[in-house]
C-alpha positions in Angstrom: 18.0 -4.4 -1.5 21.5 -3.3 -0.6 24.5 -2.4 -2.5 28.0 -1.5 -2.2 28.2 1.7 -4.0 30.5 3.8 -1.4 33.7 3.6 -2.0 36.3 6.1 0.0 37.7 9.5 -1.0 35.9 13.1 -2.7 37.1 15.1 -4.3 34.0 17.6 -4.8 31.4 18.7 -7.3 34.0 20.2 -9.8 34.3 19.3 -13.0 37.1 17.2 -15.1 40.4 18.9 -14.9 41.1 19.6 -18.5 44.5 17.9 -18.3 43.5 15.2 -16.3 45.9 11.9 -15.0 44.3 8.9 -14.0 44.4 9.9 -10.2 42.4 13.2 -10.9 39.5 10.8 -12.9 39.7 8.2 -9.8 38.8 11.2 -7.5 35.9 11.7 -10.3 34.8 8.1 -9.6 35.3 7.9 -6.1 33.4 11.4 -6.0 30.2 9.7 -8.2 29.8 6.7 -6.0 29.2 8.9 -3.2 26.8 11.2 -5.4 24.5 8.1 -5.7 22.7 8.0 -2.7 22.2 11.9 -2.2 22.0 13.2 -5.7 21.6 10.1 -8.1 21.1 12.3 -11.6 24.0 13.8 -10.5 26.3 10.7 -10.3 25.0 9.5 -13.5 26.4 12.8 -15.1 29.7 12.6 -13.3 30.2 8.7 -14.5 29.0 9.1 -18.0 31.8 12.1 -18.5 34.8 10.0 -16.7 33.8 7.1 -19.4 34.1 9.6 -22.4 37.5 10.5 -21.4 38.8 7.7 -19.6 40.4 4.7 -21.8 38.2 2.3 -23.1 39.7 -1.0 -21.0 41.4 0.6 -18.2 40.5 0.2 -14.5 39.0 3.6 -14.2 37.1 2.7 -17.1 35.7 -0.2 -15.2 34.6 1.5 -12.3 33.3 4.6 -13.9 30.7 2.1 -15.8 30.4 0.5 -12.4 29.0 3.7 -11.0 27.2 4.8 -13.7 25.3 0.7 -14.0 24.1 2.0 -10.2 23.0 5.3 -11.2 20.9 3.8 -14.3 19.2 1.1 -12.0 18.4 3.6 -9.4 17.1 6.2 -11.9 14.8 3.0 -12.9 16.8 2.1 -16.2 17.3 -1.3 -15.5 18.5 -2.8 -18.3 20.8 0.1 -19.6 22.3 -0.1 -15.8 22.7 -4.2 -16.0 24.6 -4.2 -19.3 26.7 -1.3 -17.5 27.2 -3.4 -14.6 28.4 -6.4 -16.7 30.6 -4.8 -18.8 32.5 -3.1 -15.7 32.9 -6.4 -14.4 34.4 -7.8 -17.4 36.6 -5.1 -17.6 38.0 -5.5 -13.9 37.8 -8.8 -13.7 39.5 -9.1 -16.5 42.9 -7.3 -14.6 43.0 -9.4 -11.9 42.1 -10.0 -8.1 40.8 -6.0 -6.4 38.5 -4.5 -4.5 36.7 -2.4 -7.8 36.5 -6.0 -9.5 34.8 -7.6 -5.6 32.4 -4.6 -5.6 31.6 -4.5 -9.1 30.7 -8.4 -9.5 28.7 -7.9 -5.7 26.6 -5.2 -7.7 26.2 -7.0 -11.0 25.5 -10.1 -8.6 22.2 -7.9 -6.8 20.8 -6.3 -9.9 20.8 -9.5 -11.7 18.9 -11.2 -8.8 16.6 -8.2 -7.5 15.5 -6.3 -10.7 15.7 -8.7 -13.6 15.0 -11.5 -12.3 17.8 -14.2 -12.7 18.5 -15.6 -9.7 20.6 -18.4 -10.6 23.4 -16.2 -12.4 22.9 -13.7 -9.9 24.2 -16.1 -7.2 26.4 -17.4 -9.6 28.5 -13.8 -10.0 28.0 -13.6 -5.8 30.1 -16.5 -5.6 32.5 -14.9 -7.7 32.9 -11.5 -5.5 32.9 -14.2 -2.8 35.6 -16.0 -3.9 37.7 -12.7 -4.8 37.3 -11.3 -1.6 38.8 -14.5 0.1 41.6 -13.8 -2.5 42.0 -10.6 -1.6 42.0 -11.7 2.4 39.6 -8.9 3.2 36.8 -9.5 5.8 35.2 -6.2 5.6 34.2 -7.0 1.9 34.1 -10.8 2.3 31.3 -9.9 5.3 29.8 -7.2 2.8 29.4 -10.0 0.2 28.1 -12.6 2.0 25.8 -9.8 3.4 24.6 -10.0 -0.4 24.7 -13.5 -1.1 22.7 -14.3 1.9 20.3 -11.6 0.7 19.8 -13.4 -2.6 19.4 -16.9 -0.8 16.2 -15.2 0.7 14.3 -14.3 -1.7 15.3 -17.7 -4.1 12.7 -19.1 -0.4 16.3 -20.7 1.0 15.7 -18.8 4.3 17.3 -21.2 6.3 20.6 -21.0 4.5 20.1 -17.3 4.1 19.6 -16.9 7.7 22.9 -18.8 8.6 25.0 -16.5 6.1 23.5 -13.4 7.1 24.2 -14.2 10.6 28.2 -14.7 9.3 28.0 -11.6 7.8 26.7 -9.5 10.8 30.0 -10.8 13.2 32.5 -10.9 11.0 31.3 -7.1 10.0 31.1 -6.2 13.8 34.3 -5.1 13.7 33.8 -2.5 11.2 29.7 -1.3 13.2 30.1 2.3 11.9 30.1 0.7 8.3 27.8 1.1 5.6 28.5 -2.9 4.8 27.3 -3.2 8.2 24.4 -1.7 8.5 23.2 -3.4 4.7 24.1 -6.7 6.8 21.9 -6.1 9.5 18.9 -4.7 7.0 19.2 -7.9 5.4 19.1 -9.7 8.2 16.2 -7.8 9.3 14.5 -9.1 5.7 15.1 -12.4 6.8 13.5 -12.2 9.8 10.1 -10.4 8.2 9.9 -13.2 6.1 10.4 -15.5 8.8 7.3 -13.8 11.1 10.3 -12.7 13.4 8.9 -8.8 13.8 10.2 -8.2 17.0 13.9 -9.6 15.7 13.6 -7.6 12.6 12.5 -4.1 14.7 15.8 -4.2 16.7 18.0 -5.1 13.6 16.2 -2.4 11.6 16.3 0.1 14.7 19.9 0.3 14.8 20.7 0.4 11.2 18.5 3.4 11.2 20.9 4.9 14.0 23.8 4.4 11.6 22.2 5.9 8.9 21.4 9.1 11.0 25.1 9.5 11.8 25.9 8.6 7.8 23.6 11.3 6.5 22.6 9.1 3.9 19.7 10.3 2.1 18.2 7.2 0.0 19.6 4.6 2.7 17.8 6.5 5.6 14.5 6.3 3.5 15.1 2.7 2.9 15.7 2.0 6.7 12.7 3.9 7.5 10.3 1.7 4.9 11.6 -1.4 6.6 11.4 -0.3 10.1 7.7 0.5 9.3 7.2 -2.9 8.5 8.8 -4.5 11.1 6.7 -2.3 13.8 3.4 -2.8 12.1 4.4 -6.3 12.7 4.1 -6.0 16.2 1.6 -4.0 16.8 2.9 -0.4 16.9 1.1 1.0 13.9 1.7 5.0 14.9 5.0 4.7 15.0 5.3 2.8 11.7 3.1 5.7 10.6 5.9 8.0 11.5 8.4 6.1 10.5 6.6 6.2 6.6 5.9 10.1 6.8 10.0 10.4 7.7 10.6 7.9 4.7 8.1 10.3 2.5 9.6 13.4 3.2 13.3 12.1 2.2 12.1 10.9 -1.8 11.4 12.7 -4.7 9.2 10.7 -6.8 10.3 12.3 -10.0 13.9 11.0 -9.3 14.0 8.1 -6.6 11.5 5.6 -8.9 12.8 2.0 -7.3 12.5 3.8 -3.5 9.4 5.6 -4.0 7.9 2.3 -5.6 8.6 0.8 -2.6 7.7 3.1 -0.3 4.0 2.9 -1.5 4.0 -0.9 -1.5 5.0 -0.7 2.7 2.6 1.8 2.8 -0.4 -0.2 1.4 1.3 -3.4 3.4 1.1 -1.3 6.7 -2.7 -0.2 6.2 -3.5 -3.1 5.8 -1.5 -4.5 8.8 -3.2 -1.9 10.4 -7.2 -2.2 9.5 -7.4 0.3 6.9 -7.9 -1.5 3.6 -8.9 1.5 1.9 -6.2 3.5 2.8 -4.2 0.0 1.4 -6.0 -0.1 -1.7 -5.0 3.9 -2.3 -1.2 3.2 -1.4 -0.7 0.0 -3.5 -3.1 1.7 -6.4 -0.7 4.5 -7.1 2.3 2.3 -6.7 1.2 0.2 -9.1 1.0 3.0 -11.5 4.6 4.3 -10.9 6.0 0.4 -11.3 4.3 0.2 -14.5 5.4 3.4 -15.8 8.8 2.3 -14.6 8.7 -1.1 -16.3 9.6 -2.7 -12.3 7.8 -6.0 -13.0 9.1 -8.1 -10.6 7.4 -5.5 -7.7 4.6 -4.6 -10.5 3.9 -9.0 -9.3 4.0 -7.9 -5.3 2.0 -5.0 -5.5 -0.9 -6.5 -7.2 -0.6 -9.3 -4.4 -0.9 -7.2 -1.9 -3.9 -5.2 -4.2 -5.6 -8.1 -4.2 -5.4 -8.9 -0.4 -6.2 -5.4 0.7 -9.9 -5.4 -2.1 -10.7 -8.6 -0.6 -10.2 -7.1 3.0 -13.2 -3.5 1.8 -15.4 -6.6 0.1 -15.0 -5.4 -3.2 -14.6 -9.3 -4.4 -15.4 -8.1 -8.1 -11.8 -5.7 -8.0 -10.0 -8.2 -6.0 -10.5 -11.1 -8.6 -9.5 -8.4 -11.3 -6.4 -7.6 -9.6 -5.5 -11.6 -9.6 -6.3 -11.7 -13.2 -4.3 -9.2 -13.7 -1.6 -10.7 -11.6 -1.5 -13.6 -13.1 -1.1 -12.1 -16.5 1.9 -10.2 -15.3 3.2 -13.3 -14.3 3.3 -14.8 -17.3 4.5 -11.6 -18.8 7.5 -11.9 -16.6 8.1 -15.3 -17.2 8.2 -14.9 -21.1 10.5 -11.6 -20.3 12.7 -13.8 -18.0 13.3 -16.6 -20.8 13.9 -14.0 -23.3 16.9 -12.4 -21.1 18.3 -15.3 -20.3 18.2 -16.1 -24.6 19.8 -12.7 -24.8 22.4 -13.1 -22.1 23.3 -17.5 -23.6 23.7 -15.1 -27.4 25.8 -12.0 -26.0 27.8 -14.7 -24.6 28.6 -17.1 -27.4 28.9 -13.9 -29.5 32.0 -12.6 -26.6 33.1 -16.6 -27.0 33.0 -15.7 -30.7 35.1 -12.5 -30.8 37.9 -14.1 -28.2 38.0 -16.8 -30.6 38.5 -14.7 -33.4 41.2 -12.4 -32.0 43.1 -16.2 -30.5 42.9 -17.4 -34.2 44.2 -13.7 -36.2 47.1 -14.4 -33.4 48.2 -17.4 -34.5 47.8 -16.5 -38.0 51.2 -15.2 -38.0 52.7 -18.8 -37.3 50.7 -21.0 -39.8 48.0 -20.2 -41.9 46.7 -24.4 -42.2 46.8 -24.2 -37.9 44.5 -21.3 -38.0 42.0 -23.2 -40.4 42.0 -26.1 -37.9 41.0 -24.0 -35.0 39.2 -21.8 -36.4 36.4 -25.0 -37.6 37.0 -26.6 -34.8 35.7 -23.1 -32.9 32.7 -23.4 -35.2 31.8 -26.5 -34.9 32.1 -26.2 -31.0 29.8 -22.7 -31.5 26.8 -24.9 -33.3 26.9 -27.7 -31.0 26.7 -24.4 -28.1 23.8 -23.2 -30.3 21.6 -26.2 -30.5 21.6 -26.8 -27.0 20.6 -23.6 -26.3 17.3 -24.1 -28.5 16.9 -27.1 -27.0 17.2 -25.5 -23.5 15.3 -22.5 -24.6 12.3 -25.1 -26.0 12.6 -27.4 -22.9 12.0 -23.6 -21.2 9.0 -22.5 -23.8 7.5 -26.1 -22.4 7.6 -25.5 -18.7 5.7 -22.1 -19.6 3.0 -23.8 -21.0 2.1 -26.0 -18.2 2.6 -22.9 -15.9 0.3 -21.2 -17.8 -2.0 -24.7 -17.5 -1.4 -24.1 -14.1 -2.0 -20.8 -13.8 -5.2 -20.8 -15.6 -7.0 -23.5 -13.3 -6.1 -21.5 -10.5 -7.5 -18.4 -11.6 -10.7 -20.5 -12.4 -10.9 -22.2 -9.0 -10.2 -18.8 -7.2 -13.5 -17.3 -9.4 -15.5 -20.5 -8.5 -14.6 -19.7 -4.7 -15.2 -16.0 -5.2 -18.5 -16.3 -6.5 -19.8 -18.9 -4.0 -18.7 -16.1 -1.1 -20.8 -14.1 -3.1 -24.1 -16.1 -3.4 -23.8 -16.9 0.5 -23.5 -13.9 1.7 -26.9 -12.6 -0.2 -28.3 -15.7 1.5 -27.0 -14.9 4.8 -28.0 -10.9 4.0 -31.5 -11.8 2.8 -32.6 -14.5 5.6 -31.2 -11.7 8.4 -34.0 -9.9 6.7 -36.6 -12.2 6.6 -36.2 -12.8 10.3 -35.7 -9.4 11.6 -38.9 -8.7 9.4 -40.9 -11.6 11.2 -39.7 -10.5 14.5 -40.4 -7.1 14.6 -44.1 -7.8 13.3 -44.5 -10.7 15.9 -42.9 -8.3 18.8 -45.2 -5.4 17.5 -48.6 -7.2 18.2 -48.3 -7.8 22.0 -46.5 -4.4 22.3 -49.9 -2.6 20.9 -51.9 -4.6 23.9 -49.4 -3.2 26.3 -49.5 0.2 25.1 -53.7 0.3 24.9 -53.9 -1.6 28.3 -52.0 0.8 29.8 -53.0 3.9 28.1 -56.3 2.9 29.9 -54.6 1.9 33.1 -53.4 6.3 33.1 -57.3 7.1 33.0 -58.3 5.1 35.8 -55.4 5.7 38.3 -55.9 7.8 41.3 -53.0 8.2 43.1 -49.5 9.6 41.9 -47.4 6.5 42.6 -49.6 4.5 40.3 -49.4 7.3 37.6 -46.2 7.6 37.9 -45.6 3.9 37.4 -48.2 3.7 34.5 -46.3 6.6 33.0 -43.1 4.5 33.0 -44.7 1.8 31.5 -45.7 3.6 28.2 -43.0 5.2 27.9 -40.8 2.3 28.0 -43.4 0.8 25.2 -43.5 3.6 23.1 -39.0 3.3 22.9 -39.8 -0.3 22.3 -42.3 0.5 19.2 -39.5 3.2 17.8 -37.2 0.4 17.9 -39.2 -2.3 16.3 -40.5 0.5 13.5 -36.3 1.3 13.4 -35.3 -2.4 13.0 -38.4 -2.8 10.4 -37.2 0.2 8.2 -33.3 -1.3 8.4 -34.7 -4.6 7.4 -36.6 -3.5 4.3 -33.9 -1.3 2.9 -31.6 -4.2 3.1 -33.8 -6.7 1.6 -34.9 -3.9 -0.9 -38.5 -3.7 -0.3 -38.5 0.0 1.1 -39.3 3.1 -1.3 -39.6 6.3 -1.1 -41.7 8.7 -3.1 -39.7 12.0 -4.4 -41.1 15.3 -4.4 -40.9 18.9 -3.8 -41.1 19.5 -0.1 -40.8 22.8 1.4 -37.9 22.9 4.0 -39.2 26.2 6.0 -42.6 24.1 7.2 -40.7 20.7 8.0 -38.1 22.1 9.9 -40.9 23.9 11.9 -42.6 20.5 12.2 -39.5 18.9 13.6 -38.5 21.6 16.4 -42.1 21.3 17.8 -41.5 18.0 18.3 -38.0 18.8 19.7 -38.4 21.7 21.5 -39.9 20.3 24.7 -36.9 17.8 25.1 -34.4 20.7 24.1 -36.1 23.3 27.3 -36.1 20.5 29.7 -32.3 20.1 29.5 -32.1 24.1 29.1 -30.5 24.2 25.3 -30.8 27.1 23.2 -32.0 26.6 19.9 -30.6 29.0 17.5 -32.3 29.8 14.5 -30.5 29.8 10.8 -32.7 28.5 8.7 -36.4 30.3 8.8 -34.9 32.0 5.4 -35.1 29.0 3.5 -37.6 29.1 0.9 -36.5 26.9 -1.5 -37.2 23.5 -2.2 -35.9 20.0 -2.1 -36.5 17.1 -3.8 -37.7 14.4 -1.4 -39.8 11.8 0.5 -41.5 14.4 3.2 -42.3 11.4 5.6 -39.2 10.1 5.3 -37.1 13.4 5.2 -38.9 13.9 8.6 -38.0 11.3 10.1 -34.4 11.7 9.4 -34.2 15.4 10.8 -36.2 13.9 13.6 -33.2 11.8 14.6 -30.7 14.3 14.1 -32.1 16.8 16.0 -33.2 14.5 18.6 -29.5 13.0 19.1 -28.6 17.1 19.4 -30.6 17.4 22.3 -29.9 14.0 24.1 -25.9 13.9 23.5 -25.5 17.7 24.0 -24.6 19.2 27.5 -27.0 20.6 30.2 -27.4 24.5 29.1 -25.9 23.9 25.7 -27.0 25.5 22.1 -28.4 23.9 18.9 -28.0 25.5 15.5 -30.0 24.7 12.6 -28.7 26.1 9.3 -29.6 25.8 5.6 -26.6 26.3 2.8 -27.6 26.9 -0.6 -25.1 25.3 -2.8 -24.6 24.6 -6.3 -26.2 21.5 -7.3 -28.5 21.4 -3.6 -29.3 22.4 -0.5 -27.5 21.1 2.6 -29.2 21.4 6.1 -26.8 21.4 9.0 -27.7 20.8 12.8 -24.7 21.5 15.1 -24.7 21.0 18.9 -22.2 21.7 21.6 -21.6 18.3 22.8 -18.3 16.4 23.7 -17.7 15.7 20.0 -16.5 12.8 18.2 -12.8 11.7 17.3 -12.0 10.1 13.8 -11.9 6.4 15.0 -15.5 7.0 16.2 -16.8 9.1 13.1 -15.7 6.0 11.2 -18.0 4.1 12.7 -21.2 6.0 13.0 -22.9 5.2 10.5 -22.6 1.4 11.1 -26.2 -0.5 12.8 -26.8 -1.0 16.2 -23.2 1.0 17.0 -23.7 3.1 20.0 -19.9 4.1 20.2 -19.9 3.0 24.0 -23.1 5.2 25.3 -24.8 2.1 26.1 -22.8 2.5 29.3 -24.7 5.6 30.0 -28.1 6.7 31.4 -28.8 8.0 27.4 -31.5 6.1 25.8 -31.1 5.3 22.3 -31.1 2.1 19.7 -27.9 2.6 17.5 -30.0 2.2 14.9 -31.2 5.5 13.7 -27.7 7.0 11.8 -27.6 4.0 10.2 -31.3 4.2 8.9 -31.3 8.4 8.1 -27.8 7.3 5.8 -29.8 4.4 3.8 -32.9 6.9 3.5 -31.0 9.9 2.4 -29.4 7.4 -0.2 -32.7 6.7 -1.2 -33.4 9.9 -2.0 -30.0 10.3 -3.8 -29.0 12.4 -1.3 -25.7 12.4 0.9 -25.3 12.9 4.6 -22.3 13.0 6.9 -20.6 14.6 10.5 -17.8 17.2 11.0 -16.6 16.6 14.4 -13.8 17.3 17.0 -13.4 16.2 20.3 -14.5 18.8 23.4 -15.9 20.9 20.4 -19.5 19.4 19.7 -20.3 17.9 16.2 -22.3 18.8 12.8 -24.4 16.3 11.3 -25.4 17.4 7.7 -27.9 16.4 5.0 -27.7 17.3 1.2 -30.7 17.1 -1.2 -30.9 18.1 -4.8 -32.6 21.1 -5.0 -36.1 22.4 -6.9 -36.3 25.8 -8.2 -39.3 26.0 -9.0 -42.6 26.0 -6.6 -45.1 23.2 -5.8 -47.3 21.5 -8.4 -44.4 23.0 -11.2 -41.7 20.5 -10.8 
């Protein structure tokens, strides 16, 4: 959202001279309005002294309130700032066609339509400005308000007629390109064109406002460049740079002070994750945005971000948050709604009681002439205020039905959407548990010939006489015997998932099973010449575990540390005592692994592309060692950076006492 808050001439950070003329509290005013996008507290300070001092109905008056409305709606004071903003433009209005009363009634016309809500007068007060720039037979601010107005035709869904205004307002401002009213044309433009699906339009719009901005040295307008042009690149594709773009945005706002920017930094954020496959990092973004809105009272984007919530839980299968979220969201809805109607009664009673007071003052005025004349008018002003008053209730009750059957509405929605949810729910366990069954059946069908094979040619190495046959025989079984470790892998995933696998905790010595494990290893690890370096003979304490099953987890660790290290490499086995365990850690020298492949280790059957090498392996193992430790209650993970090998650790809560006494 843009708005005309600049308005030429400074005259520094110094205070009110203490004999001050009119032109020394302009230079106050003009000096605030530039204050607002750099230091916003600061402008609010400067306005709210010119208003103390200033007279009550004068044109400074009017624009100090103008200045300090903005300050309050950017400080996230909303309502204080649109009474402000209404009362400056009565005030200038009021004194006739000028560029203070255009600006202020463009302002009024925004904050109306963006932060509380009311569109319809919002538009209404646009075509005001409009029409008083016309007046005025400026097209710098006529461009700069149709900028606005076309803004506002957006987000009423009248992008077609927004489109066609914005595009008015970006030529007849290209006369002006160094502009502040032309660069808020072309970001709302840009707008347009992201609600359109128009990325690549929107990137070049939002692209050189942002080179504007740089030469403007605009604090809060460069941060609000930045957030769009994030957008508008994760649109099409170019999610590092709309990284950047967000970490330049984050480095110009204070979230103590710049609430309405920082709110909506976050919600670009969580949009971008999610853009950009990362729900969680979504769900994080729009989580804490969500807080700030609330604690800001910024409903109307409180409604967006728990959209986009909603969206980005669906995305990390967390259906049970997601429906929350649009529970939630369509309670704030209707929360908004009522809030909306009671403005608008508040805004149709401030007015009849200004109608009321003009009245007055018109009837004390004539007073003077004839006493029976003011009677007259003075009931025919009250009658004319009752009949004003009953159609408002009627209008306000016609509004208080609509409600209802939103909330109607609203309500069979949110119970279709759970019915929906909850059959997503009951087939994927179907789909889960039949994958199951089947990998189950398979494995125990593929396992009987396999056993044949393996006896047959067990017998076959007995009988053979020459090496060729042996060495062929050889192959053979040790081609069965991978095929067995990946039937008894794809067994073991199957049961976990379907549930069926347990494990039986104990106390299990490390010291013994680690020994275990590296006899097993240690021919594999001298054939390709790695060093195995020992950490770990010290480690007398116990763990709490499934030996078997512990076993056959450090089995697979240290197994992928000999084949995925390099030829003459080391392996390091180390055991950390910590607090609440005991973590065992098995590092190699290997080419390492980068984030995107760390995030998807742990994930079945991935092999992270070494099924294009000559390194054996089923991409099932990580995936069964994670469900195993689980079972266990323990937690494992990897440390890794590229060209600097990796570190695969397991922690398991710890025993201190021996054997047999646990």
């Amino acid at each position: 959202m843009e708005f005309a808050v600049r308005e030429p001439g400074s005259q520094g950070d110094a205070p009110l001279p203490e004999h001050h003329e009119d032109g020394d509290l302009d230079a106050c005013v003009d000096r605030a309005f530039e204050l607002l996008n750099r230091d916003t507290a600061a402008a609010h300070g400067l306005a709210s002294r010119v208003l103390e001092t200033a007279e009550p109905d004068s044109i400074v008056a009017g624009r100090a309130r103008h200045a300090l409305g903005m300050a309050e709606c950017l400080l996230g004071q909303v309502n204080r700032g649109h009474e402000q903003l209404r009362m400056a433009a009565e005030t200038l209005e009021t004194a006739g066609p000028s560029l203070p009363a255009c600006r202020a009634l463009r302002d009024h016309g925004m904050v109306l339509a963006y932060l509380v809500g009311d569109l319809n007068t919002g538009l209404e007060i646009l075509e005001r400005s409009l029409a008083a720039a016309v007046t005025l037979d400026d097209r710098k601010e006529e461009g700069a308000t149709l900028s606005r107005l076309g803004a506002v035709l957006g987000h009423a869904g009248r992008h077609d007629d927004a489109r066609e205004v914005l595009q008015r307002a970006v030529a007849m401002l290209s006369d002006h390109p160094g502009s502040e009213a032309y660069a808020g044309a072309l970001s709302n433009l840009g707008h347009n064109c992201l609600l359109a699906g128009d990325y690549a339009r929107a990137l070049v719009l939002f692209r050189e406002e942002r080179e504007l901005h740089d030469v403007q040295d605009a604090r809060l307008r460069v941060a609000n460049c930045n957030t769009n042009l994030a957008f508008a690149l994760a649109g099409v594709g170019e999610f590092e740079e709309a990284r950047a773009a967000l970490d330049d945005t984050r480095s110009l706002l204070d979230p103590a002070t710049d609430g309405n920017q920082w709110v909506d930094f976050l919600l670009t954020t969580g949009r971008v994750a999610l853009l950009g496959g990362a729900p969680h990092e979504a769900v994080d973004a729009l989580e804490k945005g969500l807080g700030e809105a609330r604690s800001l009272g910024l409903h109307r984007i409180e409604i967006e971000l728990l959209a986009a919530l909603a969206e980005a839980q669906e995305a990390t299968g967390e259906l049970s948050d997601a429906l929350q979220s649009e529970r939630t969201l369509r309670k704030v809805e209707r929360e908004w709604l009522d809030e909306q109607a009671a403005a608008q009664l508040r805004m149709l009673e401030s007015r009849l009681a200004l109608e009321r007071e003009r009245g007055e003052r018109e009837v004390l005025e004539q007073a003077r002439a004839e006493l029976e004349e003011r009677v007259a008018v003075r009931t025919a002003e009250l009658q004319l205020q009752m009949r004003e008053r009953d159609a408002a209730i009627s209008e306000r009750q016609a509004a208080e039905k609509a409600l209802r059957q939103l909330n109607e509405e609203l309500e069979d929605r949110v119970e279709q959407r759970t019915r929906e949810l909850v059959a997503a729910r009951d087939e994927a366990q179907r789909a889960s548990l039949a994958k199951s069954e089947f990998l189950s059946r398979m494995s125990h069908e593929l396992r009987t010939p396999l056993n044949a094979i393996l006896g047959f040619g067990q017998l076959l190495q007995w009988e053979v006489r020459n090496s060729q046959q042996a060495d062929s025989v050889k192959e053979i079984l040790r081609a069965g015997k991978h095929l067995l470790e990946l039937i008894n892998e794809v067994l073991d995933l199957a049961r976990i998932e379907a549930g069926s696998l347990t494990v039986t905790r104990e106390a299990v010595p490390l010291a013994p099973l680690l020994e275990d494990c590296l006899t097993l290893i240690g021919p594999l690890a001298e054939a390709r010449g790695i060093r195995i370096v020992d950490g770990w003979r010290d480690a007398a304490r116990l763990v709490r575990a499934d030996r078997v099953r512990l076993k056959q987890v450090l089995l697979n660790l240290l197994s992928n540390a000999v084949k995925y290290n390099r030829e003459g490499g080391s392996l390091s086995i180390l055991c950390l005592a910590e607090a609440d365990g005991i973590q065992v850690r098995v590092s190699d020298t290997g080419e390492g692994l980068t984030p995107e492949q760390q995030a998807r280790l742990f994930s079945a059957f991935e092999r992270l592309d070494a099924d294009k090498t000559t390194i054996e392996g089923t991409g099932i193992g990580l995936a069964l060692s994670r469900h195993l430790v689980e079972l266990m209650q323990g937690e494992i993970g990897v440390e890794s950076r590229p060209g600097e090998g990796s570190t695969f650790w397991v922690r398991l809560p710890a025993i201190d006492s021996p054997p047999g006494q646990g």
